[in-house]
C-alpha positions in Angstrom: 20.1 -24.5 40.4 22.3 -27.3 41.8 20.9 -30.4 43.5 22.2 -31.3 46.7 24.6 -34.9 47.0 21.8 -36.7 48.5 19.0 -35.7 46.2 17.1 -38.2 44.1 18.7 -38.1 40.7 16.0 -38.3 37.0 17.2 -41.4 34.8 18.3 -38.7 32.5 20.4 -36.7 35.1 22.1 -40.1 36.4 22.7 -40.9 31.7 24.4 -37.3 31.6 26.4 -38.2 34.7 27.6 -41.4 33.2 27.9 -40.6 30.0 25.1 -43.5 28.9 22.7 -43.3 27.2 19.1 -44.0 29.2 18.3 -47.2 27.5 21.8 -49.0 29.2 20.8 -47.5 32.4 17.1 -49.3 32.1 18.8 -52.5 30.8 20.8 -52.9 33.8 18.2 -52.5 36.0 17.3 -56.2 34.2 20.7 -58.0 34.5 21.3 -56.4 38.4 18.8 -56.8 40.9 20.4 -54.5 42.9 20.0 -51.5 41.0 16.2 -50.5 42.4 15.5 -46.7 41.5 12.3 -45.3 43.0 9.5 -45.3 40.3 7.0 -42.8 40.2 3.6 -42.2 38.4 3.9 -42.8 34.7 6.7 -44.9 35.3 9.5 -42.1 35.8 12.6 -43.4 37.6 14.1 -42.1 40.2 17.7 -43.0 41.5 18.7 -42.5 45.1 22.4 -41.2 45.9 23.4 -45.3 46.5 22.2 -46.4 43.2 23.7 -43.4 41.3 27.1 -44.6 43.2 26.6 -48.4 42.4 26.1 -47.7 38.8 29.3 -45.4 38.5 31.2 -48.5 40.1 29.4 -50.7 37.4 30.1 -48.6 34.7 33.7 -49.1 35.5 33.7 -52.2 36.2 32.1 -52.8 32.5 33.9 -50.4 30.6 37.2 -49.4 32.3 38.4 -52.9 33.7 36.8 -54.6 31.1 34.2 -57.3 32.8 31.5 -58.6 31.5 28.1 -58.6 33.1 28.6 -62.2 34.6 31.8 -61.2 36.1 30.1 -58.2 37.9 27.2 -60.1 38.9 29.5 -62.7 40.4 31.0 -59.7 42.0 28.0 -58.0 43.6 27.0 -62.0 44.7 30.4 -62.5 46.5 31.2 -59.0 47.6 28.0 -57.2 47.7 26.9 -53.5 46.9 29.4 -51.6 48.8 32.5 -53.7 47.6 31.3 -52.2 44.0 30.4 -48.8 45.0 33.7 -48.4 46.6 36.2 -50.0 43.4 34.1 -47.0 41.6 35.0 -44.5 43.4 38.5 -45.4 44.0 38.2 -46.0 48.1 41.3 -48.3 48.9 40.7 -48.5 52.4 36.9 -49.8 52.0 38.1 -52.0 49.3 40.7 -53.6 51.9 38.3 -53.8 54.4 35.9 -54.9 52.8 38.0 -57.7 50.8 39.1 -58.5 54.8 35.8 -59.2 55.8 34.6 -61.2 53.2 38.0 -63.3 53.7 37.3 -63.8 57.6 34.0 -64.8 56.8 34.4 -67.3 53.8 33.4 -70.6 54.2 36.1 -73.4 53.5 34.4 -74.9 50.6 33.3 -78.2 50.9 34.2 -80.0 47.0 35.5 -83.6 46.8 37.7 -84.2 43.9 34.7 -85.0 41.6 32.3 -82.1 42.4 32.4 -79.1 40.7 32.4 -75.7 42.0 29.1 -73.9 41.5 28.9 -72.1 38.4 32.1 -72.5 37.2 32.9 -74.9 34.2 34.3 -78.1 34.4 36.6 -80.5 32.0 34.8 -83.0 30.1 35.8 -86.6 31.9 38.1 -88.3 30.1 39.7 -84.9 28.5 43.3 -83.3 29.7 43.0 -79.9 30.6 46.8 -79.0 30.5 48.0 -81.8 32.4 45.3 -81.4 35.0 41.9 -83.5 35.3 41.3 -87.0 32.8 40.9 -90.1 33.6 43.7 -90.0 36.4 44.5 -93.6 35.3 47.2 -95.5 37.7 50.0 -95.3 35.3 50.3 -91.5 34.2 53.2 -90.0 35.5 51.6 -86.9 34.6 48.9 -87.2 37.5 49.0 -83.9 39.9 47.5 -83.0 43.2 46.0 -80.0 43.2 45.1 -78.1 46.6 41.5 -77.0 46.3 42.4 -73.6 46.5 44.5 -74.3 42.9 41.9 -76.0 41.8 38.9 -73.6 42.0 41.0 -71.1 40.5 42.1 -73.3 37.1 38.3 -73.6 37.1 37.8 -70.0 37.5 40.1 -69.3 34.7 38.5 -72.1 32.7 35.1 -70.5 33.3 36.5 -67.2 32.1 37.9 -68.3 28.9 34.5 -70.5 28.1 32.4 -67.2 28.3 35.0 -65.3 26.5 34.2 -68.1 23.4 30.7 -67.7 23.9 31.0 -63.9 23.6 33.5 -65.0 20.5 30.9 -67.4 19.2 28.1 -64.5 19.3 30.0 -61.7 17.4 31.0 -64.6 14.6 
């Protein structure tokens, strides 16, 4: 017999769904603290019709567009569960509206040239990062402005390709 949509889903049910095996499913409970199934006696897990959708949009998010489990943590931080939920299933219009919201409601941010952008990496002082950041002496003819909006996303990108060499560094 067939479940109905909103039914509670077994941890095995939600694996055969996903095409995971269990133990991923019970591992990402640990890196995302939004993924909160229902547990019952004996420890048996139980996921609600929301968590079975916010793990599809994980899922793709890991496997089809290639993130890593920073990246979709820094995701669910920023955009929340819904924003997730809706790039797995494909829903445009909640995606735009959503990305809308989130874009009306951003705070400018509030870094002077020296600070650094929370959780994102920064250039060693002293060290060029293609032409951008050093010592910014007097004389370099090289020295460029950058609008903060530039410059939280060099550091973004920056961040990116330091956790792509630690994932490098790992595998070596």
């Amino acid at each position: 017999m067939e479940k109905s949509p909103d039914a509670f889903r077994t941890i095995s049910e939600v694996a055969d769904d996903l095409d995971l095996p269990q133990h991923v499913l019970r591992f990402w409970e640990s890196r995302f603290s939004q993924i909160k199934p229902m547990k019952r006696g004996g420890g048996r897990r139980y996921y609600r019709p929301d968590d079975v959708e916010l793990l599809k949009g994980i899922r793709h998010l890991l496997y089809d567009q290639g993130y890593t489990i920073k990246g979709v943590q820094k995701l669910l931080k920023q955009n929340g569960p819904k924003f997730v939920i809706a790039v797995g299933s494909g829903d445009v219009v909640t995606l735009e509206a959503l990305t809308a919201e989130a874009a009306a409601n951003a705070p400018e941010p509030a870094a002077s040239d020296g600070d650094q952008v929370v959780g994102k990496a920064k250039a060693p002082a002293g060290r060029r990062f293609f032409g951008f950041g050093g010592d910014g002496e007097k004389g370099d003819d090289k020295a460029v402005d950058l609008s903060k909006e530039n410059r939280a996303l060099l550091q973004e990108a920056l961040y990116d390709l330091l956790e792509c060499k630690r994932l490098l560094d790992q595998v070596r």
